[in-house]
N, C-alpha and C positions, 0 to 999 in steps of 0.2 A: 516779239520775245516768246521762247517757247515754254508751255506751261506746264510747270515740273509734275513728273506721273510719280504714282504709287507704286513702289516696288511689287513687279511680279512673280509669281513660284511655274515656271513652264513644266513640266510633268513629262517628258519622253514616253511615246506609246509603244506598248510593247512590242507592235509589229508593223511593218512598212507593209501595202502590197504592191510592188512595182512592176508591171507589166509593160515590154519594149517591144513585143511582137504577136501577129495574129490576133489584138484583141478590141475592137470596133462597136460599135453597134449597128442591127440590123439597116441595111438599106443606105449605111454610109459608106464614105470614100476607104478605101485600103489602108489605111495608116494606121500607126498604133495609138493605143489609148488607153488613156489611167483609173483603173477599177480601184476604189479606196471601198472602206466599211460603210455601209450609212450609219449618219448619224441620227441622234435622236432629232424629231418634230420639233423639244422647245431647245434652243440652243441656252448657253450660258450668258452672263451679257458680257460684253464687250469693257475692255479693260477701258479704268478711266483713262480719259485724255489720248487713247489710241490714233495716233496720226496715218493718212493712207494719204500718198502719191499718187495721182490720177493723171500720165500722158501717153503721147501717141507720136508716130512720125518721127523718128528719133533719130536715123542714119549713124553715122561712126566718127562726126568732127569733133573739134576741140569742141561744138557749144553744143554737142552731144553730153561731152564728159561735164563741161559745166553745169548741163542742168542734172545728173547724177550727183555731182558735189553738192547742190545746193541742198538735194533732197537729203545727202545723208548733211549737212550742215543744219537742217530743219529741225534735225531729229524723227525723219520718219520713221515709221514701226513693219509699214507694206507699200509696195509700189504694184498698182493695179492698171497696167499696160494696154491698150484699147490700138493693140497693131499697129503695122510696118517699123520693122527694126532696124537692123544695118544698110538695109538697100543692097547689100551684095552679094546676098546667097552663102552669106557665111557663117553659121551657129556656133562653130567652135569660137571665133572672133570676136561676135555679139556677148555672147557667154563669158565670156574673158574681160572685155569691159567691163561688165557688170562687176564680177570677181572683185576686180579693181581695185572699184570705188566701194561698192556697198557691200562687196563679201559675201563668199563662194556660199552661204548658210541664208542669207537676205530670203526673207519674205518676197518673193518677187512671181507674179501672176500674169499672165497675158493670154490674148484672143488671139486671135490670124488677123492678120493684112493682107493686102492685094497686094501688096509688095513682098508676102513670106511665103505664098503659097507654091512657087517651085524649088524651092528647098523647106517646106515646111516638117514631114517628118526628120531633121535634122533638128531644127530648132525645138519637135515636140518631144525629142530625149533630150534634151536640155532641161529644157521645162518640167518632164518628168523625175527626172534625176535631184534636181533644185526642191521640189515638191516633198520626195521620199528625205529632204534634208531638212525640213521645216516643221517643228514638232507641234503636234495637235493640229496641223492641216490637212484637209482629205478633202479629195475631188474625185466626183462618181460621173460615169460618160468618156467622151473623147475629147481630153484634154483641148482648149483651146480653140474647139469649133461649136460644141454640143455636149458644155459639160457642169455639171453644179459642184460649187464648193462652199466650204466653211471654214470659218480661221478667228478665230479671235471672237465669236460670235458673230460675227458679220456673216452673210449670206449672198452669192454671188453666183450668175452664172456669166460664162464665159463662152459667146457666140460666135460662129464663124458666117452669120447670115450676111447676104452679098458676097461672099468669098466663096465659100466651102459648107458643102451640105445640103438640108433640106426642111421641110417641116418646123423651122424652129421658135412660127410662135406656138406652136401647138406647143413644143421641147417649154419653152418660155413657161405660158400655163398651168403645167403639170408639176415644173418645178416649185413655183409661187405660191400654188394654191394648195402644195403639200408642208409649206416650211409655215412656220411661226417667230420669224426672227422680228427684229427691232427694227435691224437697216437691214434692207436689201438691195443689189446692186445690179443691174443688165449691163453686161459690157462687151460691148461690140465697137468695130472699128469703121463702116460704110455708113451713109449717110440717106434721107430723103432731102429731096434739093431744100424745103425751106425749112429742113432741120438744120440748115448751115449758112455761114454768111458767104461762099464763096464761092466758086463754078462748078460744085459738084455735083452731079445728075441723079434720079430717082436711083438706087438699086437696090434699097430694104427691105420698102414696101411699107405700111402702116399698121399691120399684124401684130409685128415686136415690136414696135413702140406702144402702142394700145394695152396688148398682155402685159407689158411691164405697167403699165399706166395702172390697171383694174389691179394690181398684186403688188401698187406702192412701191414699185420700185425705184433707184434714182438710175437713167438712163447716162450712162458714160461713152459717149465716142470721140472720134476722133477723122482721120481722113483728111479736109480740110484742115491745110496747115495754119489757123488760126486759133484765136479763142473764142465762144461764145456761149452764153448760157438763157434758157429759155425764164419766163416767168414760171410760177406754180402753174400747171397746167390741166382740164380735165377733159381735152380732146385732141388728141394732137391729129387726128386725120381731117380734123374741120380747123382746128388751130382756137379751141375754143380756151381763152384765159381764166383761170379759176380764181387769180389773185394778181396783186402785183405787190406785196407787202414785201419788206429787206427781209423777214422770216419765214421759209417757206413751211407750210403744216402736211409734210406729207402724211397721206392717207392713202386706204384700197379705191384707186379711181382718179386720184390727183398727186402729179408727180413732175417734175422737170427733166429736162437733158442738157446736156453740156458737148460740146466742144471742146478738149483739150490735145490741140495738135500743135504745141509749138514743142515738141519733144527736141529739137535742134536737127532737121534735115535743110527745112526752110522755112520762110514766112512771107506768106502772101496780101495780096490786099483785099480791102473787102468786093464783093456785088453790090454796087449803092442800092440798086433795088428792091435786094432782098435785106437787108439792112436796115430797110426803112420800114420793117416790118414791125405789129406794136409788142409783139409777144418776143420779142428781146429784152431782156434785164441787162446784161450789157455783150460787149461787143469788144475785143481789142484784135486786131488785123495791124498790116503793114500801114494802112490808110491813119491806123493810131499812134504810129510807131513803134509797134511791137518789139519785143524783144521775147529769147526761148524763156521758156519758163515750163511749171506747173502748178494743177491743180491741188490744193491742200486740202485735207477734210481732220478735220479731230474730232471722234466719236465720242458722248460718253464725257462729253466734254464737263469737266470738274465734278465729275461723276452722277452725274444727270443722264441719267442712259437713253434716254431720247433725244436728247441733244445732241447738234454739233453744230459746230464753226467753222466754216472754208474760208477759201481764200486763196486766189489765183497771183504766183509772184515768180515774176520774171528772175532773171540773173542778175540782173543790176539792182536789185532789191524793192522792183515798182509794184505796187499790188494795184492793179486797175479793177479789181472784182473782188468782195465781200461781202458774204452773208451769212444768215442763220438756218440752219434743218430743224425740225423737231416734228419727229415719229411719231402719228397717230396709230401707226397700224398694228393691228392686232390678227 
């Protein structure tokens, strides 16, 4: 049952900056890219009970739109997209979906996929166009490869690393260790292979996992069409366990990652051997019987602003995954 929020006052900014052409950052790809104001260092905090959507892997079928129904049936407030959309090189389409179900105005955020990147300047004037419709959100960089934003007090960046770009734990870093937020969020959509339970090969690297690690952030992927989510972590290049407690305490230097790809394209089974790895908290694959689903977080939860309560729930209303956050970082 969702837990009833406090009525909000949203405030319209006086000015959008929307940029569709020629506007990059040094040393990256040609595309366009969304230049917003910065904001201030300490953010506001996050509205009680703020729910955020967390999937990936999505394609265009009916159990595409059901796992959108369920999100806007949750009551979520943002869906934070960790890549590959339609499958078919189609933005205007993808975008239309969305429309749909959660409306042309929805908080709605995403990285690149290996699946978006030859129609990706398509899909990134969607994005920015959605963005310039979402009041009090601003994204400074190249939307959706190399870009930091904030929305609600949360604090996110939006990586294209393994797809698109270059440098980005450095990008990771600089972003982290200038922001002072509560929750912050790395979300990318490629994998290192035993950051996942399923046949997907190194193409990260341990860089972006680590900088997000040392800058407390919560690590969001996707890629492997499954679910999985890591214990409390404080190495992931060595796989060293910081915890195994149902409440995770994150802090600068201990942080988890997740897996949420059952976005509805497909659902695979597990790698028994990587599976039987001990820094899994859990695990749902076709091996479990998965069904699409996603990731739930509610921030701020009953207005404890270091808290929050997830919860990973399929279509059929299973939740195989539940736990606690709570934000040391400072």
């Amino acid at each position: 049952m969702r837990i009833a929020k406090l009525p909000l006052v949203i405030l319209l900014p006086v000015a959008v900056v929307l940029c569709l052409n020629n506007c990059r950052f040094a040393g990256e790809t040609n595309v366009p890219s969304q230049q917003e104001h910065h904001g201030t260092p300490h953010q506001a905090s996050t509205p009680p009970n703020f729910m955020v959507a967390f999937l990936g892997d999505q394609g265009e079928s009916d159990d595409a739109r059901a796992v959108l129904r369920m999100i806007k049936n949750e009551g979520a407030d943002m869906v934070l997209h960790q890549g590959d959309f339609d499958y078919e090189d189609d933005p205007e389409r993808w975008d239309q979906m969305i429309n749909a179900i959660l409306g042309s105005n929805f908080p709605y955020f995403a990285s690149i996929g290996n699946h978006d990147d030859d129609a990706w300047p398509g899909y990134q004037q969607k994005l920015q166009a959605r963005l310039a419709r979402i009041p009090d959100a601003t994204c400074e960089g190249d939307l959706g490869i190399k870009s930091a934003c904030r929305y609600k007090g949360l604090f996110f960046v939006l990586s294209g690393v393994g797809v698109m770009g270059s440098k980005h734990d450095r990008y990771i870093k600089k972003q982290l260790s200038s922001n002072h937020a509560t929750w912050r969020i790395c979300s990318w959509h490629e994998n290192q292979k035993l950051m996942q339970v399923g046949k997907k090969k190194d193409t990260v690297g341990w860089g972006p996992y680590e900088e997000c690690r040392k800058g407390g952030a919560i690590i969001a992927t996707a890629h492997s069409h499954t679910y999985s989510r890591t214990h409390l972590m404080d190495n992931f290049a060595t796989q060293s366990i910081a915890s195994t407690a149902a409440t995770l305490r994150l802090e600068k230097g201990k942080t988890f990652v997740f897996v949420s790809g059952l976005g509805g394209k497909s659902i695979r089974d597990q790698n028994e051997e990587l599976a039987q790895n001990p820094w899994w908290a859990s695990i749902y694959t076709s091996t479990q019987g998965a069904n699409y689903g996603a990731l739930f977080c509610i921030f701020n939860e009953n207005g404890v602003e270091n808290r929050a309560r997830c919860y990973f729930k399929d279509i059929d209303g299973n939740v195989p995954d539940a736990f606690v956050l709570v934000s040391d970082v400072k």
